[in-house]
Every structure is written in structure tokens, then in C-alpha cells.
C-alpha positions as a Markdown table, in Angstrom:
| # | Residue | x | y | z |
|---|---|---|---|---|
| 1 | Unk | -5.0 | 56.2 | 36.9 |
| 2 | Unk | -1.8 | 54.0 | 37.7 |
| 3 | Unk | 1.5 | 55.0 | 36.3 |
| 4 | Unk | 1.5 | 53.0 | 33.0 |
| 5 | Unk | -2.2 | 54.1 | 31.3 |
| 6 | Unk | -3.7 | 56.4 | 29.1 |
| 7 | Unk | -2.5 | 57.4 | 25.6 |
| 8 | Unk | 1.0 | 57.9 | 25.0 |
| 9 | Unk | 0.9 | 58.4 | 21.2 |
| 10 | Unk | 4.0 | 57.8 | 19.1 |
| 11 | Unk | 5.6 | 61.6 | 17.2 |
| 12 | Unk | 6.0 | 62.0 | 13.5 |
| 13 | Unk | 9.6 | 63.1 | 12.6 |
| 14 | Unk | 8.9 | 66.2 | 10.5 |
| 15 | Unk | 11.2 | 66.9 | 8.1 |
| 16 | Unk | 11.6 | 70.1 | 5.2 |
| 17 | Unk | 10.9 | 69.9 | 1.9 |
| 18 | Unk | 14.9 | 68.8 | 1.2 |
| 19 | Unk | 14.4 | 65.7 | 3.4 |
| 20 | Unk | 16.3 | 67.8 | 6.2 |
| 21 | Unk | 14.9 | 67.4 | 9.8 |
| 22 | Unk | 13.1 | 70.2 | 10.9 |
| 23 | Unk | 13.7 | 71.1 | 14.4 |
| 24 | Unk | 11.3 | 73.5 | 15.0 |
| 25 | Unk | 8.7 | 71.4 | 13.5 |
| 26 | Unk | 9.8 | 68.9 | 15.8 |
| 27 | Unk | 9.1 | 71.2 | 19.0 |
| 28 | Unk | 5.4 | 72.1 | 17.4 |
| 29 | Unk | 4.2 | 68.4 | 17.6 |
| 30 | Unk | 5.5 | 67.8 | 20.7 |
| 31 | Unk | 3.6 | 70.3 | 22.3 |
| 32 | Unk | 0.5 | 69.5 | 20.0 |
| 33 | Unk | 0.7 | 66.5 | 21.5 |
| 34 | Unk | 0.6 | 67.7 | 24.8 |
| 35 | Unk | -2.2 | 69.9 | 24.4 |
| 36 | Unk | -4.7 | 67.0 | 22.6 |
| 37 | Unk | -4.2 | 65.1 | 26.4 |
| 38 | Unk | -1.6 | 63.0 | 26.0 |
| 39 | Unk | -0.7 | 61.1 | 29.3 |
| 40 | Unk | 2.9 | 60.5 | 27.9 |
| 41 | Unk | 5.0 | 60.8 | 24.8 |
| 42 | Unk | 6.6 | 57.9 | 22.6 |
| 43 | Unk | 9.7 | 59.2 | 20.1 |
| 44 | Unk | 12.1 | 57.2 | 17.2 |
| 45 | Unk | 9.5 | 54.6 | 17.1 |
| 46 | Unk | 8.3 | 53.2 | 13.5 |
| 47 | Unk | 5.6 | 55.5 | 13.0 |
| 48 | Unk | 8.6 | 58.0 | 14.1 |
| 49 | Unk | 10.0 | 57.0 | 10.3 |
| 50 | Unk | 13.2 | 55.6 | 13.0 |
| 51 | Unk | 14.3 | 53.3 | 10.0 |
| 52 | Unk | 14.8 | 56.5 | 8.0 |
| 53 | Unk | 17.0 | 58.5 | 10.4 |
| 54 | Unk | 21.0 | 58.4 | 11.1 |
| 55 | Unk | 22.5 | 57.2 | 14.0 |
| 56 | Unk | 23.2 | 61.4 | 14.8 |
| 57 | Unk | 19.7 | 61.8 | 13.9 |
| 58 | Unk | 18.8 | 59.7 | 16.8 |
| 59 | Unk | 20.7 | 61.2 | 19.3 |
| 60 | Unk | 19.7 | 65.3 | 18.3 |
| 61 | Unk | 16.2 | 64.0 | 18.4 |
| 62 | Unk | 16.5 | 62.5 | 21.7 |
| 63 | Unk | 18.0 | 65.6 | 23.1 |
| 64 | Unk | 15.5 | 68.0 | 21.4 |
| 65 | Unk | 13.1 | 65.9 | 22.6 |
| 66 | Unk | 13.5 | 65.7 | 26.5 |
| 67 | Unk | 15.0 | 68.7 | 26.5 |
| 68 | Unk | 11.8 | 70.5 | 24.9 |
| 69 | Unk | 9.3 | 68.3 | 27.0 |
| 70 | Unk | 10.9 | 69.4 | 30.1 |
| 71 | Unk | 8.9 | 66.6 | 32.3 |
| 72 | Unk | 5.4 | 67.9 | 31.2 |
| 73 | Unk | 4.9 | 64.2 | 30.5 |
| 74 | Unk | 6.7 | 61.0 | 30.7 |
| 75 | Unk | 8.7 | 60.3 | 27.2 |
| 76 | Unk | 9.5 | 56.7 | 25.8 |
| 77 | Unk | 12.4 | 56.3 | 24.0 |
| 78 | Unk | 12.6 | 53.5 | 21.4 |
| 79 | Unk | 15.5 | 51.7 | 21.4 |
| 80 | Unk | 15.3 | 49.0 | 19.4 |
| 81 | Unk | 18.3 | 46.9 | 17.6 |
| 82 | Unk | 19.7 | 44.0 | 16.2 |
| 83 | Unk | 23.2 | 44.1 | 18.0 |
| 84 | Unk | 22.8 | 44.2 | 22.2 |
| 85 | Unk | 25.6 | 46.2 | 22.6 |
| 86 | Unk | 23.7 | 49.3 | 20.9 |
| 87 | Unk | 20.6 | 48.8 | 22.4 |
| 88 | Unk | 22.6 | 49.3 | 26.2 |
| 89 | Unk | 24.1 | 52.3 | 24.8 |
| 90 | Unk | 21.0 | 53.9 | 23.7 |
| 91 | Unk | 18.9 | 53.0 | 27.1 |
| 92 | Unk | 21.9 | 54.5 | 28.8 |
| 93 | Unk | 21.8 | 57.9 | 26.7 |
| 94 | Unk | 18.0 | 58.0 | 27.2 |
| 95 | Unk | 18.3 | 57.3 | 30.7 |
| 96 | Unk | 20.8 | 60.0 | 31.1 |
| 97 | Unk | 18.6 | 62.4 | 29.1 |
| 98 | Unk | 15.7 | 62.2 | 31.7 |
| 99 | Unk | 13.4 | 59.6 | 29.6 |
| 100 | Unk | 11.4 | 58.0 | 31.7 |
| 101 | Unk | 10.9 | 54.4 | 30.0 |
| 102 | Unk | 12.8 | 52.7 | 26.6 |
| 103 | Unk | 11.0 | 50.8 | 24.3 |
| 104 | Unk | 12.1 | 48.1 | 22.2 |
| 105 | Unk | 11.1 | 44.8 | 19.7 |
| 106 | Unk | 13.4 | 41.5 | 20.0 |
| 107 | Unk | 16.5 | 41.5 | 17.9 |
| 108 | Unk | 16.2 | 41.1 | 14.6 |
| 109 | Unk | 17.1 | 42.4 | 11.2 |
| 110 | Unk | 15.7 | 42.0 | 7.9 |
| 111 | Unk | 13.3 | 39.0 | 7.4 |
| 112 | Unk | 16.0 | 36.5 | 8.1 |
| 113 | Unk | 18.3 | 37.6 | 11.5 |
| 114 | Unk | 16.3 | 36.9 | 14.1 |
| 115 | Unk | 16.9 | 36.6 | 17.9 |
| 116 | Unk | 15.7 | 33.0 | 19.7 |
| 117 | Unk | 13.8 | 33.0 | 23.1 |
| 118 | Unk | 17.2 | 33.0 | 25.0 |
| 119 | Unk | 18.7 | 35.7 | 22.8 |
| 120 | Unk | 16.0 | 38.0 | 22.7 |
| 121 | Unk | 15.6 | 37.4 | 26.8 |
| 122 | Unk | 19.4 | 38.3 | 27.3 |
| 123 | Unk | 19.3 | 41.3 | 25.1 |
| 124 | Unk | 16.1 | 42.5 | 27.5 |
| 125 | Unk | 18.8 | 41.7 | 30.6 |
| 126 | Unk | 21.1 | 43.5 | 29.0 |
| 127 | Unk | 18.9 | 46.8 | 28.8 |
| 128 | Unk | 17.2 | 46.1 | 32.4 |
| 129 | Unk | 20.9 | 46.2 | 33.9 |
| 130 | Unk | 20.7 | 49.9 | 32.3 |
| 131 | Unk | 18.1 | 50.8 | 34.7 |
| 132 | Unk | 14.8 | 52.0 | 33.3 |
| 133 | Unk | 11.9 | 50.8 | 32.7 |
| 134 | Unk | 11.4 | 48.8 | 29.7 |
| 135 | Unk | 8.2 | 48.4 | 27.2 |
| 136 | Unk | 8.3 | 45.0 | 25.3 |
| 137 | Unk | 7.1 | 46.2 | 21.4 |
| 138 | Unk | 5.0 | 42.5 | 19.8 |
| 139 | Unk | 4.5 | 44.1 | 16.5 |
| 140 | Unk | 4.7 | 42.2 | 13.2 |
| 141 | Unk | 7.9 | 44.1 | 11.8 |
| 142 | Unk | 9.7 | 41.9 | 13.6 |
| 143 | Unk | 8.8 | 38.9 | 12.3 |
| 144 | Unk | 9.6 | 37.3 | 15.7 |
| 145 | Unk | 7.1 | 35.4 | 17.3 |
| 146 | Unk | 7.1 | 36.6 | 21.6 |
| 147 | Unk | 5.2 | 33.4 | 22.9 |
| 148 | Unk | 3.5 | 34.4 | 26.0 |
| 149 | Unk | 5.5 | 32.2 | 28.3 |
| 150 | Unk | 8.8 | 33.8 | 27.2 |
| 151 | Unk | 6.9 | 37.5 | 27.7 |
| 152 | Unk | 5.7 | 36.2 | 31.4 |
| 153 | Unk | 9.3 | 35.2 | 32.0 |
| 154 | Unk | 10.9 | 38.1 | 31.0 |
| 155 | Unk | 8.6 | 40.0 | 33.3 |
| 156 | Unk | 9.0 | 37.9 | 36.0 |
| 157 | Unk | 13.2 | 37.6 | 36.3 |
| 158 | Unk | 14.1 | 40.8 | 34.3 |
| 159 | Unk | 13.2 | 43.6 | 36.9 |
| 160 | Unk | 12.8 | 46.4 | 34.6 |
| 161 | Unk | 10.5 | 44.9 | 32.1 |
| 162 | Unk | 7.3 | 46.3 | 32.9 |
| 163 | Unk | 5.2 | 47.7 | 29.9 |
| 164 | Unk | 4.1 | 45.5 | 26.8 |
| 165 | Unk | 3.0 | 47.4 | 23.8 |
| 166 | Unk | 0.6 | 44.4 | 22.1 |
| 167 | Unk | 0.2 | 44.9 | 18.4 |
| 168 | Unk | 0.1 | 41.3 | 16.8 |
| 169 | Unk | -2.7 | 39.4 | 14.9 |
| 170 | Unk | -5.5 | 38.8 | 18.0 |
| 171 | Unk | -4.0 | 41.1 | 20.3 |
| 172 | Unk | -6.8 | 41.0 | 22.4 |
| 173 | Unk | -6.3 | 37.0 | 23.1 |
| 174 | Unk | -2.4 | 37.9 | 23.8 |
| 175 | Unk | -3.4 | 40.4 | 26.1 |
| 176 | Unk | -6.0 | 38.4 | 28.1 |
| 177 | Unk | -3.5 | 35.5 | 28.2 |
| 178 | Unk | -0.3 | 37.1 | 28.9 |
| 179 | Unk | -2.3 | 39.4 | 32.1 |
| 180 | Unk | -3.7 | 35.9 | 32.9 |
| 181 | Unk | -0.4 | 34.5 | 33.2 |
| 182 | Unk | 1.5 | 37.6 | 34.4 |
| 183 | Unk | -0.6 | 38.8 | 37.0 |
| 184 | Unk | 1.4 | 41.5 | 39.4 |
| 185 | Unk | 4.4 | 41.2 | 36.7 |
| 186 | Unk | 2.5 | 43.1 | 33.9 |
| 187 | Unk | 2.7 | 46.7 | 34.8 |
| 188 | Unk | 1.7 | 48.1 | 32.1 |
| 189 | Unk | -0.5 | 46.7 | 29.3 |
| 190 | Unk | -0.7 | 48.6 | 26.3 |
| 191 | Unk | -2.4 | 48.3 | 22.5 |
| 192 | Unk | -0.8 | 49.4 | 19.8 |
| 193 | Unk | -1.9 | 49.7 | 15.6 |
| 194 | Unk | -3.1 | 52.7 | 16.2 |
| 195 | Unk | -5.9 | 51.7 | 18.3 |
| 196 | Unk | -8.1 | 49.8 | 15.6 |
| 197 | Unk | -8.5 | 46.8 | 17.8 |
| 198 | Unk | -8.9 | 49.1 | 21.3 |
| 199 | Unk | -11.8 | 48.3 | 22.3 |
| 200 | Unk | -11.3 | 44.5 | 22.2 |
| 201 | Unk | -8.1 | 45.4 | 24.2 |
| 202 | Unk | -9.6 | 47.3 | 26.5 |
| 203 | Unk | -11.9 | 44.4 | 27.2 |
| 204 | Unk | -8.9 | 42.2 | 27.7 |
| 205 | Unk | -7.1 | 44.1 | 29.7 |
| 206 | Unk | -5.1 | 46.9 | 28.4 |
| 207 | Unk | -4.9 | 49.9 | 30.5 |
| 208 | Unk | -3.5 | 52.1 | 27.9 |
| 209 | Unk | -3.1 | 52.5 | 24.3 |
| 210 | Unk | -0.1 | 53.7 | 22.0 |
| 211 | Unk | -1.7 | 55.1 | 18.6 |
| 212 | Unk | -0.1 | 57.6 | 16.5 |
| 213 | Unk | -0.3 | 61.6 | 17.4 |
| 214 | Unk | -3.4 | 62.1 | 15.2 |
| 215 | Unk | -6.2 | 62.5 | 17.2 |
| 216 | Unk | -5.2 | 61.9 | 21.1 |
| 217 | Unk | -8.0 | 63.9 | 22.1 |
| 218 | Unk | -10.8 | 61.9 | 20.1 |
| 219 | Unk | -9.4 | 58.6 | 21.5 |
| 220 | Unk | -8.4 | 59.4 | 25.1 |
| 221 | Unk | -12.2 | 59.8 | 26.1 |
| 222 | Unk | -12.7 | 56.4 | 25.3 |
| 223 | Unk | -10.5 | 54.5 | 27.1 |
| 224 | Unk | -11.1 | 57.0 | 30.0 |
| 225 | Unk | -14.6 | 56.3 | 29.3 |
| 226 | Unk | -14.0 | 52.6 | 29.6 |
| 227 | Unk | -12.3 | 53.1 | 33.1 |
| 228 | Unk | -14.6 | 54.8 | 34.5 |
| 229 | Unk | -17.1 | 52.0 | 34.0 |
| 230 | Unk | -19.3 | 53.7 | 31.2 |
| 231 | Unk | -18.7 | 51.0 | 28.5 |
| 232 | Unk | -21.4 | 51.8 | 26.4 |
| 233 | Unk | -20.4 | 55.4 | 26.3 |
| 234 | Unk | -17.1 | 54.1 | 25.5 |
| 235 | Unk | -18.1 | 51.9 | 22.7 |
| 236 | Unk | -20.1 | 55.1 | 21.5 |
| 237 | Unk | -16.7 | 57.6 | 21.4 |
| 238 | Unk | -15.1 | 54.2 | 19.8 |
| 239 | Unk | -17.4 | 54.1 | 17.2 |
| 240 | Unk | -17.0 | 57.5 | 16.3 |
| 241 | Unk | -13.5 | 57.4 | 15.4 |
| 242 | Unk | -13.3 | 54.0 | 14.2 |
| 243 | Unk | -13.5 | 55.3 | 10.4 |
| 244 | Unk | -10.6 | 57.8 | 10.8 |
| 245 | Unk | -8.6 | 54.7 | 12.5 |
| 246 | Unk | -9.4 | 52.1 | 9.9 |
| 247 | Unk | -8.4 | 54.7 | 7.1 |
| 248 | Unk | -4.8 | 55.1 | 9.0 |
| 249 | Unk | -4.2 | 51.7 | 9.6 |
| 250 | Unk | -5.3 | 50.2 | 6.4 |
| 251 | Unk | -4.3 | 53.4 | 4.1 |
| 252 | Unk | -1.7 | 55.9 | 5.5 |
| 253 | Unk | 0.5 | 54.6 | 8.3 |
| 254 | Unk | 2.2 | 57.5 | 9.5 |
| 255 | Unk | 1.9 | 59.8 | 6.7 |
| 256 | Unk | -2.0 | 60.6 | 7.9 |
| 257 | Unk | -0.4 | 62.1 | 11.2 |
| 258 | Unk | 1.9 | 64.4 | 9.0 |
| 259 | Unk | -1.2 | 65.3 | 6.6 |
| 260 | Unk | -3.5 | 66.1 | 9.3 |
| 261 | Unk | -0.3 | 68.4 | 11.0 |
| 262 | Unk | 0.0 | 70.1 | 7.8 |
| 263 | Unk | -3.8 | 70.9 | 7.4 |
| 264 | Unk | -3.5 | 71.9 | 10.9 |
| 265 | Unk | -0.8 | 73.9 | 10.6 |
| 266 | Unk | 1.0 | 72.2 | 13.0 |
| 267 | Unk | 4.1 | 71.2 | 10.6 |
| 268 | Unk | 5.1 | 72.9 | 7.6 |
| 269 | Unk | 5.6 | 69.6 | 4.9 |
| 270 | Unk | 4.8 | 66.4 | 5.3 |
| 271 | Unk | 7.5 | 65.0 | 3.4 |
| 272 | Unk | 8.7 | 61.8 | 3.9 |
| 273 | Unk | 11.9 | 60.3 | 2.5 |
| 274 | Unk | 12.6 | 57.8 | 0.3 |
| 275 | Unk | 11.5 | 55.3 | -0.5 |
| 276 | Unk | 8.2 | 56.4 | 1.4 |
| 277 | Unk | 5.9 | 57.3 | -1.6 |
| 278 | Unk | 4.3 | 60.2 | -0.5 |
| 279 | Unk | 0.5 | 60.2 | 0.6 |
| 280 | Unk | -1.8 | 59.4 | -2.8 |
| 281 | Unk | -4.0 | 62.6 | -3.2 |
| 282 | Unk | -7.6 | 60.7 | -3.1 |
| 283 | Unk | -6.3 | 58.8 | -0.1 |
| 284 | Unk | -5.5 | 61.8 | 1.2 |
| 285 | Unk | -8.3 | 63.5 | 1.1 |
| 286 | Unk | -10.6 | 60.9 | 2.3 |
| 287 | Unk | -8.9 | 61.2 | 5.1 |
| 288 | Unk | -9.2 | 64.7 | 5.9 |
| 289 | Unk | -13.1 | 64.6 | 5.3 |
| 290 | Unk | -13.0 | 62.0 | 7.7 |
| 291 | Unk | -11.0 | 63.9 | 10.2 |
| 292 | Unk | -13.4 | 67.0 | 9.6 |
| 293 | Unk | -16.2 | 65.3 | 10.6 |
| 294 | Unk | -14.5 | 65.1 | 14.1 |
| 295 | Unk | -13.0 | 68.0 | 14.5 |
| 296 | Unk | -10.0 | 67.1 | 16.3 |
| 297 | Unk | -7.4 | 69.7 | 17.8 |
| 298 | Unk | -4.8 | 68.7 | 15.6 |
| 299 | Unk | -6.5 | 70.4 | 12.9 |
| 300 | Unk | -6.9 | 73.4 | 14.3 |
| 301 | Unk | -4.0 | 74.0 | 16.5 |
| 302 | Unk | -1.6 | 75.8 | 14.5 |
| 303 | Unk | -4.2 | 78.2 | 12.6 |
């Protein structure tokens, strides 16, 4: 496998029942993680809750984090913000901490500040003077449009940009296009959204996947699967888990994580803070039954 592939799924923040963080909790689904195969660990990201935690938050999280990994596998740290200036300082504290790679969207905030090509590229400089490795997030929330021409350039003159985390409308077209025009310069092509288009992705180029921390083990074999040249085995183990997927994606978001950790015994609540509603209980339990029928690690890890 090269450096950037695999599954490096994205960690639910666990919190107590008071909306407190729950440290322990924390450790728990990192090492979950770990033991359902992942090839590397993604923290603060969205399906991290990262627009629900503090600035302190942030930084105890971080720290917990590495510190609690301990170099089993590779971490990403997201990074993302509207002002340059914080996004240095946070690659530099996750650099300093032992992360191995920061992630982060272009700048923007709210539906209406938004970064143009030549801010967003200088805010990437900015980061890639920090050096580490940097994954470019093309996800929706943004609301910014990352034209594949401005993604090739930014690979090509920004030394540390070397991971692309592609989670837009016909991802698998962006992908194709942007390794097309990239070549050598795109390191690291990843999927994202959970993996519900990953086989499309995989057959565009993607050598890796970032879903959430559900069930790593049931969608690691198919994009080792898919690697190894057994496609129609790979399609098969897609199949397979492409209910569960679609019920996340088009349901849950990152709640179904936290409801399959609790039914796992993994976490203690699955609370999430406002103004998250909390899981609906039909939605909910579709979701287990679903999960049942697969019977992934994560729901029997902790029991």
C-alpha cells in the first residue's frame, strides 16, 4: 500500500449526558478504531461535531488524541478556518503534537464569506510553510466551488499539499479529472461521504477512503478488495454494506457512529449538543437492524 490509502475514518467527539466532553470516552473510540483496521485516524473534523467544540476544546482533544494514539497510526488533524492566521497556528500545534497530516476546506464562513481562487491558494501557502502534509477537504459545507485547475495548482507549487479528500456532487468525475490532470502531484486521493459513492471512486482513482468510524472493518475489505484486483469481490463486500451507508448518509450523519458506540458499548451517551436534535427513535433503530445484519466490531467491542 503507498503511504496515503486505506481507511482513515473520521472520530465522534463523545460527550456526557451534561454536554461535557468525555475524555475517557474519547480514548475508547480511538482504540475501537484501531482495532476495526483503520490505516489512520482523522479528528475535529465535521462528523467530529468540530463546529460544536471551543477553541480549548480543540486543543485538549488534540493532545488527548496524539498523546493516546502514541503512533499506532498516522492521525489527521483538521484545521480548518476562515481567518489564515489561525489555521498556521493550528497546523503548527498539530505538527508539534506528532500529527502526521492537517486537513482543511478553503476559507469560508457562513454562506456568504467565502475565500476566491487566490485567497484560498494563499491560505494553503500559508499552512504548507508550516511544514506538514496537507489534505485539501471539497465537501459541500463550504459552499466553495475548488475547480480542478486551482486544486492541480495548488498541488503543483504548494509543496505540502498532497492529499485531497473528494466529497462533492460527481466525485467520481472530480477524481478522474483532477488525477488526470495532477498526475505525480496527487498523492493521495481520497473519498469522503461516508463512502456511499466508493466504488465509483475507487474506479476513478481514489486510493483511500475517509468514512465515519462506524464500520471500518466492513468497508476496509472492499477497497482492499478492489486493490488487489478482485473487483467483483469488491463490488460484492460493497454491496453488502451499501444499506447501512445509505441510511448514514441520507439519515444520521454522525449521530449513527455514536448510536452504534453506544449499542456497542464503546461510549457511554451519545448525546450530542445543541442544536443537534438527537437521533429520531425509528431512525434509529433501522439503523441498528441494519448494522446487525453485519455484525461489525463496533457493536461488540465494548461488551
Amino acid at each position: 500500500m503507498t503511504p496515503y490509502s486505506g481507511i482513515w475514518p473520521v472520530t465522534p467527539t463523545p460527550f456526557h449526558e451534561d454536554g461535557s466532553l468525555d475524555e475517557p470516552g474519547m480514548r475508547r473510540v480511538l482504540d475501537c478504531l484501531i482495532d476495526q483496521g483503520a490505516d489512520g485516524i482523522c479528528i475535529l473534523a465535521n462528523f467530529s461535531e468540530q463546529f460544536l467544540l471551543s477553541d480549548a476544546e480543540r486543543e485538549l482533544l488534540t493532545r488527548l488524541c496524539i498523546e493516546h494514539i502514541d503512533g499506532r497510526v498516522p492521525v489527521i488533524v483538521t484545521i480548518s478556518h476562515f481567518a489564515t492566521r489561525i489555521a498556521v497556528e493550528r497546523a503548527q500545534l498539530a505538527k508539534s503534537l506528532g500529527a502526521a497530516i492537517v486537513m482543511m476546506m478553503p476559507p469560508y464562513h457562513g454562506a456568504l464569506l467565502k475565500g476566491n481562487a487566490q485567497q484560498t491558494f494563499d491560505q494553503f501557502a500559508a499552512v504548507g510553510e508550516v511544514g506538514i502534509p496537507i489534505m485539501i477537504q471539497d465537501a459541500p459545507l463550504s459552499g466553495v466551488d475548488l475547480l480542478v485547475p486551482l486544486l492541480v495548482k495548488m498541488a503543483r507549487e504548494i509543496e505540502m499539499v498532497k492529499l485531497f479528500k473528494i466529497e462533492c456532487l460527481q466525485a467520481a468525475n472530480k477524481l478522474r479529472s483532477l488525477i488526470a490532470e495532477g498526475g505525480p502531484a496527487i498523492e493521495g486521493p481520497f473519498d469522503g461521504e461516508e463512502g456511499i459513492t466508493l466504488l465509483a471512486d475507487l474506479d476513478a482513482g481514489a486510493r483511500g477512503s475517509m468514512t465515519s468510524g462506524m464500520i471500518v472493518d466492513q468497508i476496509k475489505p472492499v477497497i482492499e478488495l478492489y486493490h488487489a484486483g478482485q473487483t467483483d469481490e469488491a463490488a460484492d463486500a460493497y454491496a453488502r454494506v451499501l444499506p447501512v451507508i445509505n441510511h448514514e448518509n441520507r439519515l444520521c450523519g454522525w449521530r449513527s457512529c455514536k448510536a452504534a458506540m453506544v449499542e456497542g458499548g464503546v461510549i457511554k451517551s451519545d448525546f450530542c449538543r445543541h442544536p443537534i436534535d438527537p437521533l429520531p427513535q425509528p431512525v434509529r433503530e433501522r439503523l441498528l437492524t441494519l448494522l446487525r445484519r453485519l455484525d461489525p466490531l463496533v457493536l461488540r467491542w465494548g461488551q
